[in-house]
C-alpha positions in Angstrom: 129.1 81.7 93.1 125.7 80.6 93.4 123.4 82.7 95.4 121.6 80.2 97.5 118.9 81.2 99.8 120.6 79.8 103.0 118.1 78.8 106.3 118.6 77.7 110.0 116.8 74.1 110.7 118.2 72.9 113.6 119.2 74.6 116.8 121.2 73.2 120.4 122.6 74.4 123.5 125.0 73.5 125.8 124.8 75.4 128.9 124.8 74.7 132.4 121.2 76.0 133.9 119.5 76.5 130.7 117.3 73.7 129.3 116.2 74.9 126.1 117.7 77.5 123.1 114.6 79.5 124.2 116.0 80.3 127.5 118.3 82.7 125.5 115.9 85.2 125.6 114.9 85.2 129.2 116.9 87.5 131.5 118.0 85.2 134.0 121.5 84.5 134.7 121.5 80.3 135.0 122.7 79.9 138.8 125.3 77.4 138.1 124.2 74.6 140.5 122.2 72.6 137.4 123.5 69.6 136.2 126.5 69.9 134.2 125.3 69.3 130.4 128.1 67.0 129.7 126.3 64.4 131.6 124.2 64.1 128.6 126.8 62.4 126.9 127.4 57.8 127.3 129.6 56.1 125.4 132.9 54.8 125.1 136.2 57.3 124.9 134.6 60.0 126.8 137.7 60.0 129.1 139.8 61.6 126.4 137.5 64.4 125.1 138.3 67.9 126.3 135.8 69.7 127.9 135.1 72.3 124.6 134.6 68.7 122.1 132.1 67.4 124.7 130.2 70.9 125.1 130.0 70.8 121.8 129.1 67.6 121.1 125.9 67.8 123.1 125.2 71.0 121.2 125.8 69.7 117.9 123.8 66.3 118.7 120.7 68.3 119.8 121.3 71.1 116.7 121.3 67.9 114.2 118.2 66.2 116.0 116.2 69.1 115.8 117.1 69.5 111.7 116.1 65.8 111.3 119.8 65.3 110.1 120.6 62.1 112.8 118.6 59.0 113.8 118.4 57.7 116.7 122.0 56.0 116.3 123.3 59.5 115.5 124.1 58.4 112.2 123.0 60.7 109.2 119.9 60.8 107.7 121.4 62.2 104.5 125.2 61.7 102.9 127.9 61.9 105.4 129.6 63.9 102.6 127.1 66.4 101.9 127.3 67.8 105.5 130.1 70.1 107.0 130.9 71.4 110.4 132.5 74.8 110.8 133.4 75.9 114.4 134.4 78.9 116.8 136.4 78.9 119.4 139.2 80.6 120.9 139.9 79.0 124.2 138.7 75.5 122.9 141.1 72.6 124.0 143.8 74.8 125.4 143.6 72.7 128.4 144.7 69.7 126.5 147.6 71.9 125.0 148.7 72.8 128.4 148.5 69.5 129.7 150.8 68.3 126.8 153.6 70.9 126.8 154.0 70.3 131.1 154.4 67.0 130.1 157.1 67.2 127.6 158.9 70.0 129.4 159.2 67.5 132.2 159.4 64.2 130.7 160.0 64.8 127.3 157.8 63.6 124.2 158.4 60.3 125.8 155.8 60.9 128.1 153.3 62.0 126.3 150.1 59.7 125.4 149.0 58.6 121.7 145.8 59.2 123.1 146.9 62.9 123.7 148.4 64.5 120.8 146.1 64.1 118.2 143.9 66.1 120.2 146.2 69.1 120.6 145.0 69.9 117.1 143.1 73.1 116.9 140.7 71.4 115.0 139.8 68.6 117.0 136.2 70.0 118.3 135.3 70.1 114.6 137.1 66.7 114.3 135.0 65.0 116.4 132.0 66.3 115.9 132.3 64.5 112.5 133.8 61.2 113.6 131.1 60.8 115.9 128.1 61.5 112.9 129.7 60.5 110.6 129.7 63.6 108.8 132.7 64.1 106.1 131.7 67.1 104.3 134.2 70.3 105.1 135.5 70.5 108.3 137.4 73.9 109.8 137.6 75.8 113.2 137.6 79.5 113.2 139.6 81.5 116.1 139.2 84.5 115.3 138.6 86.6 118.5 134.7 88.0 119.2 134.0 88.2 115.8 134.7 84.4 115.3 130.4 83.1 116.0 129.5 85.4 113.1 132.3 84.9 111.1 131.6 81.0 111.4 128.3 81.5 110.3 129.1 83.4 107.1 131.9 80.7 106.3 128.7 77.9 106.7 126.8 79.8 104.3 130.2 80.4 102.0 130.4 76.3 101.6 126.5 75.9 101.0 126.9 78.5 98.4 129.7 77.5 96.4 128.4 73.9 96.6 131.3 72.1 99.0 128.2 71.7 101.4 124.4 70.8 101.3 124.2 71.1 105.0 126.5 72.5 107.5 126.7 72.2 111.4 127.9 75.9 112.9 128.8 75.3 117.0 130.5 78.0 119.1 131.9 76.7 122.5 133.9 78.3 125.1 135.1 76.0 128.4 136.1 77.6 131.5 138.9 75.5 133.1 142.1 76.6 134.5 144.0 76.4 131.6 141.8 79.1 130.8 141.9 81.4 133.3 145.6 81.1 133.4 145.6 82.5 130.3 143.1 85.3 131.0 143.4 86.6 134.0 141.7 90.1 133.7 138.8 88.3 133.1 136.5 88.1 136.4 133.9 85.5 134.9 134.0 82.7 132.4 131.8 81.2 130.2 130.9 77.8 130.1 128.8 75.8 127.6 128.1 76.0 123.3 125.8 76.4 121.0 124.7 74.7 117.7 122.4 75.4 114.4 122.3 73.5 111.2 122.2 75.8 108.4 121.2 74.6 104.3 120.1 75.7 101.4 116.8 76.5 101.5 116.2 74.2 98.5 117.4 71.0 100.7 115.3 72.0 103.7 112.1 71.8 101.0 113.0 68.5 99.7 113.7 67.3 102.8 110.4 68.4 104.5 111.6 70.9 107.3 110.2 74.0 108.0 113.2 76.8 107.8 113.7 78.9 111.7 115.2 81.8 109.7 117.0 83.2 106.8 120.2 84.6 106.6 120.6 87.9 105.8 123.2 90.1 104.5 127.0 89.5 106.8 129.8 92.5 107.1 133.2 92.3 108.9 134.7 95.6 108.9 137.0 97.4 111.0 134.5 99.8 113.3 131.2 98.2 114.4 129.4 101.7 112.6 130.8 100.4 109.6 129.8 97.0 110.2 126.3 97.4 111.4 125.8 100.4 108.3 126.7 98.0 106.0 124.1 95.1 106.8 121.2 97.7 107.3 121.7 99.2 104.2 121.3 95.7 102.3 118.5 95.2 104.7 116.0 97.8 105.5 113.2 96.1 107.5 112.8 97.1 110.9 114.8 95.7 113.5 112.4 93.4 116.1 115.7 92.3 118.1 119.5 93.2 117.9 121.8 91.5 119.7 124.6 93.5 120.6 128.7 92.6 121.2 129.9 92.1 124.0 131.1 95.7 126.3 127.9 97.3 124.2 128.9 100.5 126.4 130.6 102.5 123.4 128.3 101.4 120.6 124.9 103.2 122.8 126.5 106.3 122.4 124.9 109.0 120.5 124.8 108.3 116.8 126.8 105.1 117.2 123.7 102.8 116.8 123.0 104.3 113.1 119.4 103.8 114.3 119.4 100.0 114.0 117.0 99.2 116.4 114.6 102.4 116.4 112.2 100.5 119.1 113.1 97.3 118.8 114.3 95.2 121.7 118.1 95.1 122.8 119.6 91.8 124.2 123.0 91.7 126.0 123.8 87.6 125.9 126.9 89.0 128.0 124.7 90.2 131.1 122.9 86.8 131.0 125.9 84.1 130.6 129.1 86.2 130.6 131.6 86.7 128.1 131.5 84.2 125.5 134.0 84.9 123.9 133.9 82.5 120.3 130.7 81.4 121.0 128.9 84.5 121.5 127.9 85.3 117.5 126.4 81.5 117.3 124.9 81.9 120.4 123.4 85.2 118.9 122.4 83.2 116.3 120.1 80.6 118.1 118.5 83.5 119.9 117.6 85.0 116.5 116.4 81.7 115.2 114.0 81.4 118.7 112.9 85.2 118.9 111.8 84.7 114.4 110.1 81.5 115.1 108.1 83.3 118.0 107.4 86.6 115.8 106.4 84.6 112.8 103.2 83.3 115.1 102.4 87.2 115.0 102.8 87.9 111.7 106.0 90.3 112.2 107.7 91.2 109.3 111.0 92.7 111.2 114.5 91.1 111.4 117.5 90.2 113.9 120.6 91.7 113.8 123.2 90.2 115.7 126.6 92.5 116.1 129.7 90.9 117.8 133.7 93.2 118.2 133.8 97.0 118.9 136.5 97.5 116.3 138.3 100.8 116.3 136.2 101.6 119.9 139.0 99.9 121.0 138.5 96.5 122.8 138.8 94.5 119.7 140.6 94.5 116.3 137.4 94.4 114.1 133.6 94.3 114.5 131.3 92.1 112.6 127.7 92.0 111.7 124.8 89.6 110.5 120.7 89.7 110.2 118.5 86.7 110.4 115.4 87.3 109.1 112.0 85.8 108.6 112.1 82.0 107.5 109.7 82.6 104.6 111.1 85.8 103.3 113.0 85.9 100.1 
């Protein structure tokens, strides 16, 4: 496989009291009475969208903008086909699933909607996101529990690399509805909103004139976040400037358990600003990377971002992943 040198261009958020992906690194919790980002969105055949596809559809929109990817029309500015969209979500359109399972169990498939069952498929965040772009490189959905933002991010990188993709849209979207909470209901707060960044080889961002936001760095999924986070630091030995850390960070502050990853760099907790995030929390890692890189570069900082996402064998999740960003211009 070919070992591309794979960049971030384009970054996008979709959440309700934040107005810009560098609001990631502030401290305060959005209060909830902003406008509702959705309202962004005009156009025709809104009305069958779930929440998640519209979340993410402003996300992506802004993401691809901001990589130079879309005109005006939101066509692309490059071949439909060289572009992919890989996306995380665990909740995603489980409202629309709900919806459609009442209604069969009481009227039978008979009163269902055409409108409604294509988008019961997993997929159809991903799906969209395309039709609307017109964007028919790959096109997948990753549910795959806290881990799933990272994991997304690695399995953009995976298609640029083995040459399925030239560029590839990565969003992470969550919706709170009560679908939802019906089907969490230990949780006490829900998060509400996506994320988006356009990642390409670095080779395409050169001849396409962009300036690169970050690098990726080495990826591990392992079972224990030790393992995990070991892993990544010993492929990459610069100093840490910011980590991002999982969700419930309480077990991996212990003693030891941080394998001296950070060593005086800064700590941020996306969970204590927006809430659980659930599949959307290692892209929105990401985008705070990308922001807190661009910001350092100004200074001359040679240190990286690790972004960390599961506990693994601490024993809230079934595996822990990790991922650094690191300086756009470094090899």
């Amino acid at each position: 496989m070919s070992r591309k040198r794979v960049v971030i261009t384009g970054l996008g958020t979709a959440v309700r009291g934040l107005g810009t992906p560098g609001e990631l690194l502030g401290d305060r919790r959005p209060d909830g009475v902003h406008a509702d980002p959705v309202d962004r969105l005009s156009g025709r055949g809104l009305r069958y969208k779930d929440r998640a596809t519209k979340l993410a559809m402003v996300a992506g929109r802004e993401a691809l903008d901001a990589a130079g990817l879309i005109g005006a029309d939101g066509a692309p500015t490059v071949p439909g086909e060289t572009v992919g969209i890989v996306v995380s979500t665990n909740f995603g359109n489980v409202d629309t699933v709900c919806e459609a399972v009442e209604t069969i169990a009481r009227d039978t498939y008979l009163g269902t909607s055409p409108m409604m069952l294509p988008s019961t498929s997993s997929n159809v965040v991903a799906s969209w996101l395309a039709i609307t772009h017109g964007l028919r490189g790959a096109n997948l959905t990753l549910c795959n529990g806290r881990t799933s933002g990272l994991d997304a991010v690695n399995w953009g990188r995976l298609l640029i690399a083995s040459g399925r993709a030239e560029q590839v849209l990565v969003a992470g979207v969550e919706p709170d509805n009560p679908a939802v909470r019906h089907l969490a209901p230990e949780q006490e707060e829900f998060f509400d909103g996506a994320a988006a960044l356009v990642l390409e080889s670095a080779g395409s961002a050169a001849a396409r004139g962009v300036r690169p936001l970050a690098g990726l760095g080495p990826y591990a999924r392992r079972a224990a976040h030790t393992r995990a986070v070991a892993d990544v630091r010993g492929n990459e030995p610069r100093p840490v400037g910011l980590w991002c850390v999982p969700e419930h960070p309480e077990g991996i502050r212990a003693p030891g358990a941080s394998l001296g990853a950070v060593r005086g760099g800064r700590v941020h907790d996306l969970s204590e600003l927006l809430g659980p995030s659930s599949g959307a929390l290692g892209v929105l890692q990401c985008v705070t990377g990308a922001v807190w890189l661009t910001a350092a570069a100004k200074d001359g900082t040679d240190a990286v971002v690790l972004a960390s996402a599961g506990t693994g064998d601490i024993g809230r999740d079934d595996a822990a992943a990790a991922l650094v960003l690191t300086p756009a211009g470094s090899a």
